[in-house]
N, C-alpha and C positions, 0 to 999 in steps of 0.2 A: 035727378032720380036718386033710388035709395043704394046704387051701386055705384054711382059717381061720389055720393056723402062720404061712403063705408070705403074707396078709395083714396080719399083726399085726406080722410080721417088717419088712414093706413100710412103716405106718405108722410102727414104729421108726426106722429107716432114714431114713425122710423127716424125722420130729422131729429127728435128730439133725443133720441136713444142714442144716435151718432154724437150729440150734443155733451151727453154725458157722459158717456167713453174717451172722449178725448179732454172733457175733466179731470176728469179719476187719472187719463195717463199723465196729463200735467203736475198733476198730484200727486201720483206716483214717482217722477222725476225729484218732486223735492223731497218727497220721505228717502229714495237711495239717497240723497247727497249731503240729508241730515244723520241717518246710521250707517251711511256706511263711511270706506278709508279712500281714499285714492292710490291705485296701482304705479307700475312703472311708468305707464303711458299716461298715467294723469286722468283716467277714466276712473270713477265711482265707483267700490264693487259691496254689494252686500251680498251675505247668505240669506235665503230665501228663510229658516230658521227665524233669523232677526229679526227681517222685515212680514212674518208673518206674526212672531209675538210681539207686536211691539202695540202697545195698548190704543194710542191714536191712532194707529192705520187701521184695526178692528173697527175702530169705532167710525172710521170715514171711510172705507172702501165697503161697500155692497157685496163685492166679489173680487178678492186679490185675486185668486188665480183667473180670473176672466181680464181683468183687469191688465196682469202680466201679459197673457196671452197678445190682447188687443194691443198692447206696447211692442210686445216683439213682431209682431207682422206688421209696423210700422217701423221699423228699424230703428226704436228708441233705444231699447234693451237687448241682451241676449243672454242666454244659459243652456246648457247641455242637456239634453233631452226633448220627448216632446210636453212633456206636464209634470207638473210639481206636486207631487202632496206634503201634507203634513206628516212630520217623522221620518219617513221613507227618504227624504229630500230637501231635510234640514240644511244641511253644509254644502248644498248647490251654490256655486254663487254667481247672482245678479250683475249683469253688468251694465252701466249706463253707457249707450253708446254716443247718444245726442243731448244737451242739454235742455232742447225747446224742438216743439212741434214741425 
């Protein structure tokens, strides 16, 4: 039927969007670890500043801040606040908290 299609269609859709979030975090793990320094504790740190001007991650990430977001509510990342903008939020800094998924 054409609401079992448009369901099956729907969970696709959503797998592959899952699929690609956790791309982009993977991605996101090696852009911190490519600009940024390592801390006391040996952990990655970039300012959000950085890692949003930085012309390869413009050009590969869809949505940084969605992207951050979807990293820290996996306990990749973290940083002070609940959202980042531009400007506002330059000198935030990023923190790697795991190296891999």
């Amino acid at each position: 039927s054409q609401t079992v299609d448009n369901f099956q269609q729907c969970l696709w859709i959503g797998f592959c969007k899952m699929e690609n979030v956790e791309h982009e975090v993977k991605l996101l793990i090696t852009f911190i670890q490519r600009l940024g320094t390592k801390n006391g504790d040996g952990q990655f740190e970039v300012t959000f500043g950085k890692l949003f001007d930085d012309e390869e991650g413009q050009q590969t990430f869809e949505s940084i801040v969605g992207t951050l977001k979807a990293a820290r509510k996996r306990g990749i990342i973290n940083f002070e606040g609940q959202m980042l903008l531009k400007g506002a939020h330059d000198s935030v800094v990023i923190t790697l908290l795991k190296e891999e998924l």
